[in-house]
Short mmCIF file of the C-alpha atoms (twelve columns), coordinates in Angstrom:
data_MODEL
# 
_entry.id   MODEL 
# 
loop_
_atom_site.group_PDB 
_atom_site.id 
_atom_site.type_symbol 
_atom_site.label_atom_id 
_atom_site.label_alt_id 
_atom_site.label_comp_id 
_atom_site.label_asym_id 
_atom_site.label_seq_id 
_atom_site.Cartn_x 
_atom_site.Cartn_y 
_atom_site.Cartn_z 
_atom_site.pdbx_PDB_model_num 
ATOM 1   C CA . UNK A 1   -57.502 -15.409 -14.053 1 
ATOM 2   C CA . UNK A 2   -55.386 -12.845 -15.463 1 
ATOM 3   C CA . UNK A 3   -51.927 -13.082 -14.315 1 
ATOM 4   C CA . UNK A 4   -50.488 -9.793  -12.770 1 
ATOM 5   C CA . UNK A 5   -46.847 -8.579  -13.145 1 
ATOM 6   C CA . UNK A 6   -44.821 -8.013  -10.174 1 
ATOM 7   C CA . UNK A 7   -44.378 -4.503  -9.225  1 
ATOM 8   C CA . UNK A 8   -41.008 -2.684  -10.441 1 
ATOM 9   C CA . UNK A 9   -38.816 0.183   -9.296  1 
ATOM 10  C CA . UNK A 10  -40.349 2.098   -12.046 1 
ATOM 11  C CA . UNK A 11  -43.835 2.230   -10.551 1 
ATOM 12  C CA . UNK A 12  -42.508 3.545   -7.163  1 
ATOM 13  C CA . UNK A 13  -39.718 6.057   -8.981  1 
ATOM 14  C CA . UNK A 14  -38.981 8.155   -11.397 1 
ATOM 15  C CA . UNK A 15  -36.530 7.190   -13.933 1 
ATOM 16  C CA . UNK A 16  -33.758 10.066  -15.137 1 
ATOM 17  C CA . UNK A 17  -31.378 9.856   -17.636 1 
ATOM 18  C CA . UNK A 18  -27.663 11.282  -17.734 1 
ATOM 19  C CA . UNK A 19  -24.968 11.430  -21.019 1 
ATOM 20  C CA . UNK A 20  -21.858 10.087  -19.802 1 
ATOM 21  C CA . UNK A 21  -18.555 9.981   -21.929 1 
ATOM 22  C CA . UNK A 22  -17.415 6.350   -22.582 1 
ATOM 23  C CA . UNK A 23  -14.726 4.751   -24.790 1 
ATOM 24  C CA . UNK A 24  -15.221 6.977   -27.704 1 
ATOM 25  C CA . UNK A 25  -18.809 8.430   -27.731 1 
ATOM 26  C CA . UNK A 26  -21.334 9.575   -25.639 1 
ATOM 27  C CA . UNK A 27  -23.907 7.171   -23.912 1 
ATOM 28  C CA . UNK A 28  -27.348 7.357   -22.123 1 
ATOM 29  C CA . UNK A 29  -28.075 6.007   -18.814 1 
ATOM 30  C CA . UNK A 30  -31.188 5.203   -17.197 1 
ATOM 31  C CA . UNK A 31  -31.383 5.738   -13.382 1 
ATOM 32  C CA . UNK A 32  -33.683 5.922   -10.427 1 
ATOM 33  C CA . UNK A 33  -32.801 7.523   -7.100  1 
ATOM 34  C CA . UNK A 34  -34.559 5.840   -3.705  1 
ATOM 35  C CA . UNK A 35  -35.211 8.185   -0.993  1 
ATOM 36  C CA . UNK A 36  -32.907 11.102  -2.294  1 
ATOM 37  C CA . UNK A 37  -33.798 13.325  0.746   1 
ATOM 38  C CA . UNK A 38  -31.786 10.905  3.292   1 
ATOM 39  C CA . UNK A 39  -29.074 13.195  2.596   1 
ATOM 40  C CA . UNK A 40  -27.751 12.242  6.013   1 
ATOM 41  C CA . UNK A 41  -27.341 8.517   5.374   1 
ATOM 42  C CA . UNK A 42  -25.474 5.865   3.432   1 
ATOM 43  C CA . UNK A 43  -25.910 5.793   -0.533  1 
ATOM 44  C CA . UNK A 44  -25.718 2.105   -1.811  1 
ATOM 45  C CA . UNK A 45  -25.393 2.048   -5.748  1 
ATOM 46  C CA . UNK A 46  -27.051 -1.037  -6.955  1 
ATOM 47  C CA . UNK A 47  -24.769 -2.997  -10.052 1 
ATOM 48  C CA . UNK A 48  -26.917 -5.387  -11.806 1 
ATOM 49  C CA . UNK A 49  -25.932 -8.973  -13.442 1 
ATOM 50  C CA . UNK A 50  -25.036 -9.798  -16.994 1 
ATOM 51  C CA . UNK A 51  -28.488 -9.282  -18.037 1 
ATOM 52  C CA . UNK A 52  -30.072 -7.064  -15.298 1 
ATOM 53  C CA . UNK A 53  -31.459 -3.335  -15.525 1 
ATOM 54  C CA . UNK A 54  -32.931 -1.149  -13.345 1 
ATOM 55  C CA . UNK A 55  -36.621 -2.869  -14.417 1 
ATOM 56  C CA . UNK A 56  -35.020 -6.411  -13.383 1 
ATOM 57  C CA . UNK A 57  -33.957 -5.487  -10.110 1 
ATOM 58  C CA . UNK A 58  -37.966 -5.114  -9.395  1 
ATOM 59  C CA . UNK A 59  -38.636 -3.297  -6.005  1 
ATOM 60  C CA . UNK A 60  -35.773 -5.262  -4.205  1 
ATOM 61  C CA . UNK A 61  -33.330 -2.247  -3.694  1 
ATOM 62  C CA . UNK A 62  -36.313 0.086   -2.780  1 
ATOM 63  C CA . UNK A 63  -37.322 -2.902  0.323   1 
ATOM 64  C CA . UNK A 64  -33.456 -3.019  1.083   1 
ATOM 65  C CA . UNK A 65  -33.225 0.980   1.472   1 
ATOM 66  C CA . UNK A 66  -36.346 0.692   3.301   1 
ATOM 67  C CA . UNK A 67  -35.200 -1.728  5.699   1 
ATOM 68  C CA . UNK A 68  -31.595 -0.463  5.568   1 
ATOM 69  C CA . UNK A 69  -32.994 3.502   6.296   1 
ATOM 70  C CA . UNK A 70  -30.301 4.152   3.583   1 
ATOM 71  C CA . UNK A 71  -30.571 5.936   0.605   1 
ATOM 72  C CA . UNK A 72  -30.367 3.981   -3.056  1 
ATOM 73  C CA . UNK A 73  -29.206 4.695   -6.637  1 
ATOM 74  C CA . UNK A 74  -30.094 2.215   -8.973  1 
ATOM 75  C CA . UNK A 75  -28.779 2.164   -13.067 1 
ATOM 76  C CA . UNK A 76  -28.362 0.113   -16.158 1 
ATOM 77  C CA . UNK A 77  -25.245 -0.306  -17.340 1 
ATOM 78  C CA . UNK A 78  -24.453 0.960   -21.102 1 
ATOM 79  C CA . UNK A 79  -26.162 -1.962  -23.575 1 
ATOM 80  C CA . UNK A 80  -28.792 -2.372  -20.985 1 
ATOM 81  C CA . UNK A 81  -31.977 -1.799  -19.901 1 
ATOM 82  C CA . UNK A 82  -33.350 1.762   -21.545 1 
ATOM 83  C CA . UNK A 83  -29.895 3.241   -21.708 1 
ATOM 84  C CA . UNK A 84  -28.345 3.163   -25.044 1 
ATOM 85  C CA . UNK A 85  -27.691 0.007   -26.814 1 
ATOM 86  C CA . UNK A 86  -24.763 -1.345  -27.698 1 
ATOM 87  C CA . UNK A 87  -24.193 -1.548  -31.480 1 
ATOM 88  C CA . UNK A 88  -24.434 -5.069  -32.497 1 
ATOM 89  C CA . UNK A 89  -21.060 -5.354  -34.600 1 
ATOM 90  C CA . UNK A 90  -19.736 -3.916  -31.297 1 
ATOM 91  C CA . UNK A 91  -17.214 -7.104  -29.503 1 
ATOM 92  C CA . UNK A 92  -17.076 -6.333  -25.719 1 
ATOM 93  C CA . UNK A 93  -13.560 -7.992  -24.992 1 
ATOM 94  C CA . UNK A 94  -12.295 -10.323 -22.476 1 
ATOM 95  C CA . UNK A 95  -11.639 -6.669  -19.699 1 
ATOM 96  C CA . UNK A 96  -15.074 -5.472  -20.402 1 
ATOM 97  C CA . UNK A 97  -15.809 -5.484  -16.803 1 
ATOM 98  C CA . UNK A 98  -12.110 -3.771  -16.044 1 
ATOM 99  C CA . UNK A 99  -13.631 -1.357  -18.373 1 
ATOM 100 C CA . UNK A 100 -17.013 -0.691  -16.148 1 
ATOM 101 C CA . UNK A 101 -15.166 -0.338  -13.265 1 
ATOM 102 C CA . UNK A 102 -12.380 1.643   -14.359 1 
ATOM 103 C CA . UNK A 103 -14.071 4.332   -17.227 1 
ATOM 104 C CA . UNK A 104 -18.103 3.552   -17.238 1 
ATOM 105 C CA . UNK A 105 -18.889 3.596   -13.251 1 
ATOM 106 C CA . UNK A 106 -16.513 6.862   -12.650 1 
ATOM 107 C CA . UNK A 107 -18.194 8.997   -15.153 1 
ATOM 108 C CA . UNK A 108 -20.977 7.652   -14.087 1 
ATOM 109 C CA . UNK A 109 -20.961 8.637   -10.819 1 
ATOM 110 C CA . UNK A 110 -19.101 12.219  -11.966 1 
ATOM 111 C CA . UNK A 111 -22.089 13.257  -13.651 1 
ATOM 112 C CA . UNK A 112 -24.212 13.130  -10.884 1 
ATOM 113 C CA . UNK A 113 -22.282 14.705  -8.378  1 
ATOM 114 C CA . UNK A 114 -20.977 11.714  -6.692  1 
ATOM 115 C CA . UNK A 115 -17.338 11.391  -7.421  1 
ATOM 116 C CA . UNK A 116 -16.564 12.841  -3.674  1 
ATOM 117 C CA . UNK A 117 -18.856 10.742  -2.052  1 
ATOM 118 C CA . UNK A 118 -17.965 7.461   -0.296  1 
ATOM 119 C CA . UNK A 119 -20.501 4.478   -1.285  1 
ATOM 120 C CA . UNK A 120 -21.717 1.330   -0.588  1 
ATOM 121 C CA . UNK A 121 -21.616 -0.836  -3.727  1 
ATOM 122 C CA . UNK A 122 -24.404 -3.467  -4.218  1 
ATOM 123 C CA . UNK A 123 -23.172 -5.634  -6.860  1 
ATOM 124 C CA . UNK A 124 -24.703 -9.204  -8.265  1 
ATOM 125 C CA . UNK A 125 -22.626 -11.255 -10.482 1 
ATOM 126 C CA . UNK A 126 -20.838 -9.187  -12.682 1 
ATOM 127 C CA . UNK A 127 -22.410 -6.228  -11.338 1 
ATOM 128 C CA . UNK A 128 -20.393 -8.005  -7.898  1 
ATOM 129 C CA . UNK A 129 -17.057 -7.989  -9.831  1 
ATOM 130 C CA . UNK A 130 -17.486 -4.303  -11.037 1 
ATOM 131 C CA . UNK A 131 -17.933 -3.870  -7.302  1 
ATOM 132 C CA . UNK A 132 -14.351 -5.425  -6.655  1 
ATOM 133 C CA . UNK A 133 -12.598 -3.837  -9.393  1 
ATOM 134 C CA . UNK A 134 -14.133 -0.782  -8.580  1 
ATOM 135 C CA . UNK A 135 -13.187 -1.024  -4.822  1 
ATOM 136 C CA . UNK A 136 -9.851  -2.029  -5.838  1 
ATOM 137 C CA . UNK A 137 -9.236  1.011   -7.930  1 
ATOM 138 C CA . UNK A 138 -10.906 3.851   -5.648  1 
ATOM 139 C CA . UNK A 139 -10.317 2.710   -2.357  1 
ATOM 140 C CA . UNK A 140 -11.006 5.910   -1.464  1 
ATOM 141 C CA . UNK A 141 -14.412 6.011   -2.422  1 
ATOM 142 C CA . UNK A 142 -15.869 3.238   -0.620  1 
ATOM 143 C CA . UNK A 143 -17.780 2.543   2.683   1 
ATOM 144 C CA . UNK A 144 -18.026 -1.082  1.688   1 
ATOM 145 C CA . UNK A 145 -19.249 -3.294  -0.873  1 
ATOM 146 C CA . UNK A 146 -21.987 -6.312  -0.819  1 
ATOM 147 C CA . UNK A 147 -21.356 -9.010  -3.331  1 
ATOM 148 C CA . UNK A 148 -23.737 -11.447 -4.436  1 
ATOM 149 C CA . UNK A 149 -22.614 -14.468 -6.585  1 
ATOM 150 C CA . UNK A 150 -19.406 -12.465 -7.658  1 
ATOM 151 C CA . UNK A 151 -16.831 -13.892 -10.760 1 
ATOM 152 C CA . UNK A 152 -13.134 -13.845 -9.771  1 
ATOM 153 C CA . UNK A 153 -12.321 -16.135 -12.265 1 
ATOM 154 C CA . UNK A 154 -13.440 -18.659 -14.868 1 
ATOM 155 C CA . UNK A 155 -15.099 -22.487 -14.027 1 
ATOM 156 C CA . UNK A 156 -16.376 -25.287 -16.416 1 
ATOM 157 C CA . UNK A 157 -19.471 -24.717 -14.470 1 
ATOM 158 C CA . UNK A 158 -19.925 -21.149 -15.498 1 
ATOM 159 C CA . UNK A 159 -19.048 -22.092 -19.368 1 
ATOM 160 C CA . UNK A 160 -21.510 -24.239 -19.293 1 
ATOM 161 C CA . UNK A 161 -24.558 -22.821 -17.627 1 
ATOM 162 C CA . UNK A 162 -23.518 -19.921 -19.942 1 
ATOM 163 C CA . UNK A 163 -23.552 -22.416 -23.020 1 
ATOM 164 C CA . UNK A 164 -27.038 -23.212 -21.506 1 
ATOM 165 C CA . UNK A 165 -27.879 -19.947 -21.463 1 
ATOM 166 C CA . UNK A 166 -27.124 -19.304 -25.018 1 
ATOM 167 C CA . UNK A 167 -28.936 -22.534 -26.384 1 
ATOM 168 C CA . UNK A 168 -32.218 -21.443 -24.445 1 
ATOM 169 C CA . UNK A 169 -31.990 -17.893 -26.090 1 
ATOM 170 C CA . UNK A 170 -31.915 -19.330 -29.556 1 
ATOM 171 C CA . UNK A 171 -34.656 -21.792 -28.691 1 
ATOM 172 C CA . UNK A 172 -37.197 -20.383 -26.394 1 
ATOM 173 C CA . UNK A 173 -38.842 -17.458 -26.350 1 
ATOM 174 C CA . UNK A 174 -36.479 -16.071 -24.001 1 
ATOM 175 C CA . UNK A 175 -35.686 -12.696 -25.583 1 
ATOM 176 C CA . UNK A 176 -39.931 -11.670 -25.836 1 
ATOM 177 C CA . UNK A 177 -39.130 -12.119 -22.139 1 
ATOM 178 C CA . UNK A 178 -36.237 -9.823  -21.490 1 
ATOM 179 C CA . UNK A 179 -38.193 -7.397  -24.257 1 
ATOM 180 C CA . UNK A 180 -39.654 -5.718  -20.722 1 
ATOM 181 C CA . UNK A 181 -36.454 -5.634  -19.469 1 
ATOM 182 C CA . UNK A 182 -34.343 -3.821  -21.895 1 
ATOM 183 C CA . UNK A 183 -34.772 -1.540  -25.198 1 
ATOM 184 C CA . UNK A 184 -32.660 -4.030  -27.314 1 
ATOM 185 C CA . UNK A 185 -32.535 -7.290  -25.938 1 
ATOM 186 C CA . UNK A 186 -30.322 -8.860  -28.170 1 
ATOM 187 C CA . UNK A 187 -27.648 -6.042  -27.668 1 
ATOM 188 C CA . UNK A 188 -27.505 -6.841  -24.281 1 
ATOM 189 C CA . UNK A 189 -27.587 -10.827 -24.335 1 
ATOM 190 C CA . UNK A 190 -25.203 -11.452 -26.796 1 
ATOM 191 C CA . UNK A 191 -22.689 -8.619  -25.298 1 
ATOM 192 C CA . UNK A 192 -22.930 -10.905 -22.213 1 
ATOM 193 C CA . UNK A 193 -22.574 -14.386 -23.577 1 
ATOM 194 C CA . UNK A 194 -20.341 -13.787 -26.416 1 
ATOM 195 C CA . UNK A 195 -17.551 -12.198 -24.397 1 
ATOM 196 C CA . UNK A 196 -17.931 -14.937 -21.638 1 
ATOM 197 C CA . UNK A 197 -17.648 -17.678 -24.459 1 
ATOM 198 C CA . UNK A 198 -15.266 -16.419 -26.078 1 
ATOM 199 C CA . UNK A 199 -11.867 -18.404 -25.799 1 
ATOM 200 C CA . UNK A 200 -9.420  -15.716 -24.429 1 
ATOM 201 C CA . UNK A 201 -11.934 -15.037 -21.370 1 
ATOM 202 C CA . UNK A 202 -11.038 -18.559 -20.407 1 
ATOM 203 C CA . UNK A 203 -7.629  -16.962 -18.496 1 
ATOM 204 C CA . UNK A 204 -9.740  -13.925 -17.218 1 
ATOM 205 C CA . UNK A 205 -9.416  -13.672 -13.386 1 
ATOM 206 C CA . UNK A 206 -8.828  -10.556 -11.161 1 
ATOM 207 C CA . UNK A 207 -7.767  -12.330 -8.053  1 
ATOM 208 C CA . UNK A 208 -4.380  -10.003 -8.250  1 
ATOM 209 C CA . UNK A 209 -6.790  -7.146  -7.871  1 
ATOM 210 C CA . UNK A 210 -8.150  -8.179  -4.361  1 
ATOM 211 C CA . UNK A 211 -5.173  -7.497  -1.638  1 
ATOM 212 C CA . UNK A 212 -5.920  -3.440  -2.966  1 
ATOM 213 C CA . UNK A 213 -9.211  -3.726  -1.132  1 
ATOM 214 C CA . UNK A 214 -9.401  -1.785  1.689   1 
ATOM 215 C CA . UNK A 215 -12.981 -1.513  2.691   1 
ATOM 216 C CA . UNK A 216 -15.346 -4.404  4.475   1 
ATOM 217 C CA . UNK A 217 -17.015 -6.522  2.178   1 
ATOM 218 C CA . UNK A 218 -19.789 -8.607  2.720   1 
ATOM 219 C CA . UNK A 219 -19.561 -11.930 -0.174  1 
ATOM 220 C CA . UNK A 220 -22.946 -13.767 -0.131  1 
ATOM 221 C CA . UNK A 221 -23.059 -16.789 -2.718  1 
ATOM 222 C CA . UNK A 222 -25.975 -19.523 -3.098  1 
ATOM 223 C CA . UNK A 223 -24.990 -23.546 -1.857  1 
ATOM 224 C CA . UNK A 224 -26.904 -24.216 -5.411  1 
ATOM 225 C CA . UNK A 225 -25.304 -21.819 -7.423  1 
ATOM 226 C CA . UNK A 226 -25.563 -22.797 -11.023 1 
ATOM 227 C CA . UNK A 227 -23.296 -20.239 -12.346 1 
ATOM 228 C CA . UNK A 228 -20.628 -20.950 -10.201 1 
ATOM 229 C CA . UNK A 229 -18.573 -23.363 -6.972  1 
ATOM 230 C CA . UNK A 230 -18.009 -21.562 -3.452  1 
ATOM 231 C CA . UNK A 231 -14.578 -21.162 -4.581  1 
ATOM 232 C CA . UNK A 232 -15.602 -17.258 -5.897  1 
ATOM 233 C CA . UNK A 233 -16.096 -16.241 -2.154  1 
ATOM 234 C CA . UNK A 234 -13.626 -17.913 -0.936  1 
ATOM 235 C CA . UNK A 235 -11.167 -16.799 -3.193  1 
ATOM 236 C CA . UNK A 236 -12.184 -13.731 -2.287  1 
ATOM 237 C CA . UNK A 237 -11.717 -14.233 1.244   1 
ATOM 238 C CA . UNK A 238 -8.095  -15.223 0.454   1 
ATOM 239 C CA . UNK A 239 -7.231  -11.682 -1.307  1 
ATOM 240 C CA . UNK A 240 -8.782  -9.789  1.074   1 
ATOM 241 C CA . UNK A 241 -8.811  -10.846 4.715   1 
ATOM 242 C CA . UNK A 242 -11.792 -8.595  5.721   1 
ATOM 243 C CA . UNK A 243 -14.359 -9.913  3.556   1 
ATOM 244 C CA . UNK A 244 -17.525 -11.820 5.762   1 
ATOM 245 C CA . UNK A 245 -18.412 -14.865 4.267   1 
ATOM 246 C CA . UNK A 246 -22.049 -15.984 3.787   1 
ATOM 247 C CA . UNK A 247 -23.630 -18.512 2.323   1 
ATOM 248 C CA . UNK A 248 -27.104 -18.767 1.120   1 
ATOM 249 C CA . UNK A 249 -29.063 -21.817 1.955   1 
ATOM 250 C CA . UNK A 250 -31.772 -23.111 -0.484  1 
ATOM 251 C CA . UNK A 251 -30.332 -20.553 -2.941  1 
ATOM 252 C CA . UNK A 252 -29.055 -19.947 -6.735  1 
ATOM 253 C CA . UNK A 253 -27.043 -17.451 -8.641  1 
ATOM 254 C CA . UNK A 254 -29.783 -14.694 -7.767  1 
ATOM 255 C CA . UNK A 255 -29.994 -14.579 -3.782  1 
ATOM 256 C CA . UNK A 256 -31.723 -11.306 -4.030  1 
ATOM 257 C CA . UNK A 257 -34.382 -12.954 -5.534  1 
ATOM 258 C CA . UNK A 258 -34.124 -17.226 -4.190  1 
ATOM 259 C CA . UNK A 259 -33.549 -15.542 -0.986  1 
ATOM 260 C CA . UNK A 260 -35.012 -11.917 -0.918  1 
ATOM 261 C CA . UNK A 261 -35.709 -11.461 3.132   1 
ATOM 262 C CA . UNK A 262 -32.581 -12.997 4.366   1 
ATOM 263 C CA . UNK A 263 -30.281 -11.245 2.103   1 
ATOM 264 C CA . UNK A 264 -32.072 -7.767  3.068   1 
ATOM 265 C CA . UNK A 265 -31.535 -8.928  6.534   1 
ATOM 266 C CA . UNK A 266 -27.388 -9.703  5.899   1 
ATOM 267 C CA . UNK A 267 -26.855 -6.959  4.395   1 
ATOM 268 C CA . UNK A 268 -28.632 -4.230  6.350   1 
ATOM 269 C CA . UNK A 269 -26.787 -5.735  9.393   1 
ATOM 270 C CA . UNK A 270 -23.642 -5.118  7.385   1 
ATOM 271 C CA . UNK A 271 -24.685 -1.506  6.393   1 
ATOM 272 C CA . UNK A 272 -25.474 -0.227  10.351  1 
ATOM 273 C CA . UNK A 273 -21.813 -2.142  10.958  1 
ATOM 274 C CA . UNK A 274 -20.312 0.667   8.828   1 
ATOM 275 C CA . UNK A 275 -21.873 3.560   10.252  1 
# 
């Protein structure tokens, strides 16, 4: 029997592109809106993982703002998915994330429209960290922010299952796979690992960015986590007070995916707690 690929954002939506301005060009961004006409209602803009795109994300943020009754914007980052690549003698350094949350996201979000509006961030892994930073630098933009199996800072563990990652690339026939994921998939794996194996990210952390958080934040984390300990969530606990702690049962660094329904559940709940 033939198999069947799961169904993706992209055969519910329609996918737009914007030009942004970021570092010293201009970029293209793919994007998909989810129920637009809740004008009424909370947005929550979706931030993918290291190697996500809008096609990865598959129809989870469309059964979230369905279950949420929220509206949804949902992007790849610059290097990923069908927005433009990133050149491959391009080094993203050790702040590259800083840089998302700081320049990228902003103008992002300014050339839709949205630079007035206060969000609810969505964020998985890095995309959870962009999330913080982003919180920590517009305070006044934020409802509040869901992270899922966010990085404060560097562990062996992550090195290594990023090592992993990084053998199985060159090995396997991993990159045919992310081929239906991404225009280039090379630009956007080797952005990802090389910058987190790269020496000087060893002393990354942005724990001193935390206490600036103002908003409620919801930090969800797997108990089998490959990518990283419990100490992430907790650490974010520590910097900011507010932040509701939950952890994932039977669950790895994608809890959107290990855990799909319960994580809709959490974080609707969380959403209806802002309103």
């Amino acid at each position: 029997m033939q198999e069947t690929t799961p169904p993706t954002l992209a055969e519910h939506l329609v996918t737009q592109h914007v030009t942004i301005p970021f570092m010293d060009r201009h970029v293209d961004i793919e994007y998909q809106w989810i129920f637009p006409e809740r004008h009424d209602q909370p947005l929550v803009v979706f931030l993918h993982e290291g190697l996500g795109s809008v096609a990865m994300w598959k129809d989870w943020p469309l059964q979230l703002c369905q279950a949420a009754g929220c509206r949804g914007l949902v992007f790849s980052r610059y290097g990923y998915g069908s927005s433009t690549p990133r050149p491959h003698e391009e080094i993203w350094q050790p702040e590259y994330l800083q840089v998302q949350a700081q320049e990228a996201l902003p103008a992002f979000l300014k050339a839709l429209g949205l630079q007035t509006e206060k969000l609810v961030l969505f964020g998985h892994s890095d995309g959870g960290t962009i999330a913080l930073l982003y919180a920590a630098m517009y305070p006044e933009r934020i409802r509040g922010i869901v992270v899922a199996a966010p990085h404060i800072f560097v562990e062996d563990v992550t090195v290594a299952s990023i090592r992993q990652a990084r053998e199985t690339y060159l090995q396997t026939d991993l990159a045919d796979k992310l081929q239906r994921y991404h225009r280039d998939p090379d630009s956007a794996f080797w952005a990802w690992n090389d910058a987190w194996l790269n020496p000087d990210f060893r002393n990354w952390n942005i724990e001193s960015y935390l206490p600036a958080i103002t908003c409620p934040i919801l930090a969800m984390q797997g108990d089998s986590d490959e990518y990283a300990s419990l100490d992430q969530v907790y650490g974010i606990q520590r910097g900011a007070p507010q932040t509701e702690l939950f952890v994932i049962p039977q669950c790895g660094h994608s809890p959107h995916r290990d855990q799909p329904d319960m994580v809709i559940a959490e974080t609707a709940a969380f959403i209806h707690g802002l309103e």
